[in-house]
N, C-alpha and C positions, 0 to 999 in steps of 0.2 A: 138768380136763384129759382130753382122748383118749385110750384105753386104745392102743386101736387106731394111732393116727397113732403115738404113743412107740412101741409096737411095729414098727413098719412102721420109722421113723427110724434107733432102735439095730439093726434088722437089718438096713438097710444098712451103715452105722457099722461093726458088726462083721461083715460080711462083706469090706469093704475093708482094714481093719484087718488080719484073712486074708492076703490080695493083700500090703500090706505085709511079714507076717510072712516072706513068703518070699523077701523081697530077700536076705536072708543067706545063702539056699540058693545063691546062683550064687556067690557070696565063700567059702562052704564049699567048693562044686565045684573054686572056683579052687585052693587050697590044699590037696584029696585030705582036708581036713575031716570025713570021712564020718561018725563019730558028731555030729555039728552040724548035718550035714546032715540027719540024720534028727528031730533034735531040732527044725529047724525045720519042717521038711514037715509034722510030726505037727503042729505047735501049730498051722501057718498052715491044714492042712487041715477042723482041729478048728473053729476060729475060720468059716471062709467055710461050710463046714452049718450050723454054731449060728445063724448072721445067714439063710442061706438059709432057715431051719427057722420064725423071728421072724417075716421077711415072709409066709410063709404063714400063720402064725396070724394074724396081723393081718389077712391080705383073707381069712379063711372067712366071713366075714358081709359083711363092705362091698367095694369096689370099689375100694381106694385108688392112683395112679397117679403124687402127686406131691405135694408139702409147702406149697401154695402159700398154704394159711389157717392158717399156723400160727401161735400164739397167743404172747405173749410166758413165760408160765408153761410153757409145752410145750416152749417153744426152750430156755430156761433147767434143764429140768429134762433135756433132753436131752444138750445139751453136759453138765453137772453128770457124770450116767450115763457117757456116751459117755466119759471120762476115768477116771474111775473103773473102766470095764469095757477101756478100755484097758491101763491101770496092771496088772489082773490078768493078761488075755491075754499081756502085754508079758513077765511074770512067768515063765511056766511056762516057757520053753529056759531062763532060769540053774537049776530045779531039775535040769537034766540035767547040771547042773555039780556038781549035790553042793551045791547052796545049801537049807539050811532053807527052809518055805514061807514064814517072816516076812521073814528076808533075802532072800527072792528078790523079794517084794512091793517092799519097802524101797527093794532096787538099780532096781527098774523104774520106779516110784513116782517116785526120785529122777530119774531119767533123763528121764523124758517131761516133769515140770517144770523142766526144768532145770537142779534143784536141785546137783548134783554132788554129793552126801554120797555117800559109798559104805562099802561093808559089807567093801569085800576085807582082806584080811591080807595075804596074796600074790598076786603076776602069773603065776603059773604057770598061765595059760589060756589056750585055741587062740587064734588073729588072730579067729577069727568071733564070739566073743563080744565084744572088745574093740568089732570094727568095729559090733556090737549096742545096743553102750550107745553106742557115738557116734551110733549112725540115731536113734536112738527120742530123744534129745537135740534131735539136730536135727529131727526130725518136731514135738516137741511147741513149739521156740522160733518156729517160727509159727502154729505151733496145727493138730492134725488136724484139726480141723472145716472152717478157713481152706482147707485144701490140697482138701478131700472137695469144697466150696463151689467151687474152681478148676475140679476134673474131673467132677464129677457132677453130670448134668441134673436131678435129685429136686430137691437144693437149688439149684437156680439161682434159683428166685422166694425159698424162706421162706428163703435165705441172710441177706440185712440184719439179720433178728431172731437166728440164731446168731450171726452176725459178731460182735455185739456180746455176745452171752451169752458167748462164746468170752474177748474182750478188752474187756471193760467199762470203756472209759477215764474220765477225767472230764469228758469231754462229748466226743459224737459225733463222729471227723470225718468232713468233708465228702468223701464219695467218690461217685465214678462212680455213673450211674442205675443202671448194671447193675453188682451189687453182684459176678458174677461175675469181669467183667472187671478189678475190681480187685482179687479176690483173685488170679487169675492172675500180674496185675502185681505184686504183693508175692512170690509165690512164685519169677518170674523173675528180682526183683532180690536175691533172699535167696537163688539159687540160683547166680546170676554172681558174687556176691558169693564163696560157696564153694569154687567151682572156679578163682575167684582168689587167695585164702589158700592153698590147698593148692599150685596154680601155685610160686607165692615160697617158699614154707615149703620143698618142694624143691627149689627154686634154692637155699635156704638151707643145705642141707645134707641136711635131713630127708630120713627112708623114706621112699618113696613111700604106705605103708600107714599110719606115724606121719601122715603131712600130712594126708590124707584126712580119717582119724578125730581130728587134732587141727582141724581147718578146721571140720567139721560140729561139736565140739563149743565150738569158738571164736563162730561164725557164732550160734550157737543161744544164744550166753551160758549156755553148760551148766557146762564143766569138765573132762568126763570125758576121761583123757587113757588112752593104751595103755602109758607111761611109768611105772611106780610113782613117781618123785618130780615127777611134774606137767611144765612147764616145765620146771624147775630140775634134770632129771635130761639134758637136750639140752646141756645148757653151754655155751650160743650167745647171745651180748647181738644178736647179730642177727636169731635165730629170736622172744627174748625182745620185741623192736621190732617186727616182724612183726605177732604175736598181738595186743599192746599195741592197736596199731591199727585191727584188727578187731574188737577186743571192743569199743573206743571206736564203731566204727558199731553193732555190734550191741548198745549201748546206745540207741542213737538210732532215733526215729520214721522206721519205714520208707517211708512212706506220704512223708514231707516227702523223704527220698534220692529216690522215684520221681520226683516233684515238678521236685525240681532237675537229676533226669539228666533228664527231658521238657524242661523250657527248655534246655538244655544250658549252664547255668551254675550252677558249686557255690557261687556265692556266695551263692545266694539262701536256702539254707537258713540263714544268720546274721541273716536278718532274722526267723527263726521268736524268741520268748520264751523259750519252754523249753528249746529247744537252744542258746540263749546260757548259760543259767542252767547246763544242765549241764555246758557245758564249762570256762564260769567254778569251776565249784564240786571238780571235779576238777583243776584247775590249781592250787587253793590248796589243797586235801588234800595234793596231790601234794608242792606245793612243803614244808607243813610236816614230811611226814614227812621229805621228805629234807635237810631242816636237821635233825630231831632224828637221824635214822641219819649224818648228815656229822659231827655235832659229839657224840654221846653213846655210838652205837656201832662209831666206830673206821673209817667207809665210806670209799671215796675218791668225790670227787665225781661223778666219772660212774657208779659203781656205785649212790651212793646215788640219784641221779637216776631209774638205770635200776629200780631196784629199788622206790623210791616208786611210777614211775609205774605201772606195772605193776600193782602190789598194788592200790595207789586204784581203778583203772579194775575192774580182775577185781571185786572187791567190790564196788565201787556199780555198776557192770553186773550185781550176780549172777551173775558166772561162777564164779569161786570157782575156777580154777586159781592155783598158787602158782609163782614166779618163786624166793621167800625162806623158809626155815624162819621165819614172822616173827614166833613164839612166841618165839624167840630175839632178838626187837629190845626196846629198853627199853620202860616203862610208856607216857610219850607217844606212841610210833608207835603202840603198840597202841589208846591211846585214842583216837587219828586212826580206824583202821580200824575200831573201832567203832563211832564216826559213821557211818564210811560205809555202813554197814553197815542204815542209816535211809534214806537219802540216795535211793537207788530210781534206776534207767533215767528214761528218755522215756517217756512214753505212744506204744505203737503201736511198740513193740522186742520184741527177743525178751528182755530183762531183768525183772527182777521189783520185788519192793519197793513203796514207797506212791510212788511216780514223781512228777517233779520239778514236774510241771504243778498237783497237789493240794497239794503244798508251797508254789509259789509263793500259789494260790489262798488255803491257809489263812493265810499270813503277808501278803496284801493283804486277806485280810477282819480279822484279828486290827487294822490300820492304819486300816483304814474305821472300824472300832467304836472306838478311841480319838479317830478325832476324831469323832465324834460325840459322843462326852462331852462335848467342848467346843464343838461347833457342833450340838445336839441337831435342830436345824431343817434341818439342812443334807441333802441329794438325793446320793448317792453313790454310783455304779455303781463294779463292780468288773471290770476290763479284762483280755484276755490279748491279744494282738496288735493292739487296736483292736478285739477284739467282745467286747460285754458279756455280761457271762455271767448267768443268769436266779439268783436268791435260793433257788430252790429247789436247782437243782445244787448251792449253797454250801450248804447246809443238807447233802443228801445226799455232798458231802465231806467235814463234819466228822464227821458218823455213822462215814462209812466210817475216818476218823482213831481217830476213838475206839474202834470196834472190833476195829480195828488191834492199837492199844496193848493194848485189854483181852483178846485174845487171845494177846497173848505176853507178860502180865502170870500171865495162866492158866497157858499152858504151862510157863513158867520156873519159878514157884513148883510148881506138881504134876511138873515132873520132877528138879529140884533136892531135892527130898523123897523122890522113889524112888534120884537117884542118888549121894545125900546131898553133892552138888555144886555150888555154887552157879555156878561156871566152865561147866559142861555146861549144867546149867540154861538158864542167860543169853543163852550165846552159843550153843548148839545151836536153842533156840527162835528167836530171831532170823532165824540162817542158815536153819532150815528155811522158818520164814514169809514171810522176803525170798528166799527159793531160793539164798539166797549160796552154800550149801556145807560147804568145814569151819568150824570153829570157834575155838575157843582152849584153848589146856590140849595137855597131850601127848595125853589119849583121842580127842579130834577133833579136834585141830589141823590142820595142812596135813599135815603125817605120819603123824597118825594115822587113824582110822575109827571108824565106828559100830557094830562089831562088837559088840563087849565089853556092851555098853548093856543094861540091863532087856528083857525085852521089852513094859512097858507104855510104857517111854519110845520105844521105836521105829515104837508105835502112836501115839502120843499124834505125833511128828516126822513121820510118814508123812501125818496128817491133816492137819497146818501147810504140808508140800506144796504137797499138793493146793487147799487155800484159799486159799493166798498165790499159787500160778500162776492160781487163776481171780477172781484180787483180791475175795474174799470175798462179791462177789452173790449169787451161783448159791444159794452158800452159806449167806446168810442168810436168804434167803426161804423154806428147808427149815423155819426159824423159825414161819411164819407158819402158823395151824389152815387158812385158807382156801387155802394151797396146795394143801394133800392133799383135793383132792377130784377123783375120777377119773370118767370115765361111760363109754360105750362110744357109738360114732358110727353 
């Protein structure tokens, strides 16, 4: 790898990231916020020298003007950085809240993945922080890289190689020559999308600032809400429909929405596979849980409904806002939403998890190799929409499965051991890995929070993160001796 081009890349990266930091500054101004205000001036100012600073050491020897030969181990190592030095930057305004340096990683960390875990105890903080963890939510559900690739002429050519280092799905999709132009297109359907949730939300009732910052963290499949009890503190089966809804898109492949608003008929998107499959798979979660809350915990039937669907969609979206204290529902629901909790988004959502495309993949390859037991001779391609997918993808989908499991097989048992937990363990590692959220148990339930935690268990949750938002690539290739070899250009 280029010392130089990484250099050059991340000091763009984080000089824009800068620019970002200071969106909060005019939500301060609005609100006479002025210690927030300064808290972010300082960060965003800090941030745009540090990246100004990057690009000149990278051109003192070369001439560099643009990314257009960039290598797939350089993209990859970049995004990888680029999140990672986000996650920190994002970090430093909650220290001016009074956040510990590990909680403040944590809260940021959680934010930009999506994850919704949060570190608070209490709400007792300005609107400007609230609306902070909602931005950096919805920044990262379609990815900075995506957004920087939208407005910035550097990466318009080596964009395709981030694009994908960014959202590593399980096979490519097929997008525009100009890789620009569709990130643009994703960011203006993910961006209408937003200012339409917030629209309804207060039609519904809602603050104007609650809708805002619950839209962006709806839209982003994040969570994070300005409410202490989530949803469920609105007491609105209206606002609860609302959300419902938007997290069900912002579960789904954005790319296929663009798709179907360009033909101008949404019916085309039920001929996609994956998005049948997820929306089948959430209607029967749905429906079980709310036969087991209809007949076990006392619901009436539309409550129960409301309250199934809700929960289902937030957790296998990865949103991980709660509608239901659902710590309080019997064993079965809660087993329901542990599945789900596997179960993953679309590939090409702002959701997390092992996404429904690699599921379908591994459960029609697991079919292929049964009958071939019995027809050994037999020629058998494996399909998703009518295109065959190559033997190698399936091979590197069942890697990426198994490493899956073997990473929150890791986490669970090494934090259920620090937090002599087997409940935290289990379901903290999961939610962190699939970015769901809270967990189960009263310490990180929908009530509760990550406060109280170890702080190796917080590191150990912070780096499940990060790995599970960048679906584990980036990640494993840091594995490899031949990655770390650097030269100068």
């Amino acid at each position: 790898m280029r010392t130089n081009y990484l250099l050059y890349a991340l000091g763009i990266v984080i000089k824009y990231v800068g620019i970002v930091l200071l969106v909060p500054l005019l939500v301060a101004i609005y609100y006479k916020d002025f210690y927030s205000a300064i808290a972010f001036l300082c960060t965003g100012t800090l941030s745009i020298v540090l990246g100004i600073c990057l690009k000149k050491i990278a051109t003192l020897k070369t001439n560099i003007s643009n990314l257009n030969d960039i290598k797939k181990s350089e993209a990859l190592f970049i995004v990888a950085a680029s999140w990672v030095i986000f996650g920190i930057l994002a970090a430093i305004p909650f220290l001016f809240y009074g956040f510990s340096i590990e909680d403040s990683i944590f809260e940021s960390v959680s934010g930009i993945t999506t994850t919704g875990a949060t570190i608070l105890t209490h709400f007792n903080y300005p609107k400007t922080m609230f609306f902070w963890r909602s931005f950096i939510q919805w920044l990262g559900g379609m990815g900075i890289i995506v957004l920087f690739i939208a407005v910035l002429p550097q990466f318009a050519v080596a964009g395709r190689q981030m694009f994908f280092a960014e959202a590593p799905g399980p096979v490519e999709e097929k997008l525009s020559p100009r890789i620009r132009n569709t990130a643009s297109a994703l960011w203006g359907i993910y961006l209408g999308l937003t200012i339409l949730a917030a629209i309804l939300l207060i039609w519904a009732g809602m603050s104007k600032f609650d809708a805002v910052c619950n839209a962006m963290s709806t839209l982003s499949a994040g969570g994070f809400s300005p409410n202490a009890k989530s949803t469920l503190g609105y007491n609105s089966n209206l606002i609860t429909w609302i959300l419902t809804i938007f997290m069900f898109f912002a579960g789904a492949n954005f790319l296929l929405q663009l798709r179907a608003l360009k033909q101008k008929n949404p019916f085309t998107i039920f001929k996609n596979e994956e998005f049948r499959t997820y929306t089948y798979i959430l209607i029967i979660l749905s429906c079980l849980v709310a036969l087991t809350l209809y007949f076990n915990s006392d619901y009436k039937l539309f409550d129960a409904i409301t309250a199934s669907i809700y929960q289902v969609v937030s957790i296998s979206t990865s949103t991980g806002s709660v509608s239901s204290d659902y710590v309080q529902w019997d064993f079965s629901s809660k087993l329901i939403l542990f599945i789900a909790m596997f179960t993953g988004s679309c590939a090409g959502s702002a959701g997390g998890g092992i996404k429904i495309t690699r599921w379908i993949l591994v459960f029609k390859s697991m079919k292929s190799e049964l009958f071939r037991i019995l027809h050994p001779n037999a020629v058998i391609n494996i399909k998703i929409d009518n295109t065959i997918i190559q033997p190698e993808v399936i091979r590197q989908i069942i890697v990426f499965v198994f490493f899956y499991f073997f990473i929150f097989l890791i986490t669970s048992f090494t934090v259920t051991l620090i937090e002599q937990n087997a409940i935290i363990g289990f379901s903290g590692a999961i939610t962190t890995l699939g970015d769901c959220g809270p967990g189960f148990g009263t310490t990180i339930g929908p009530i509760g929070n990550y406060s109280s935690l170890h702080l190796s268990s917080k590191i150990i949750f912070t780096a499940n993160m990060l790995i599970g938002r960048l679906e584990l690539i980036p990640f494993l290739v840091f594995l490899e001796r031949d990655f770390w070899t650097f030269k100068q250009i």
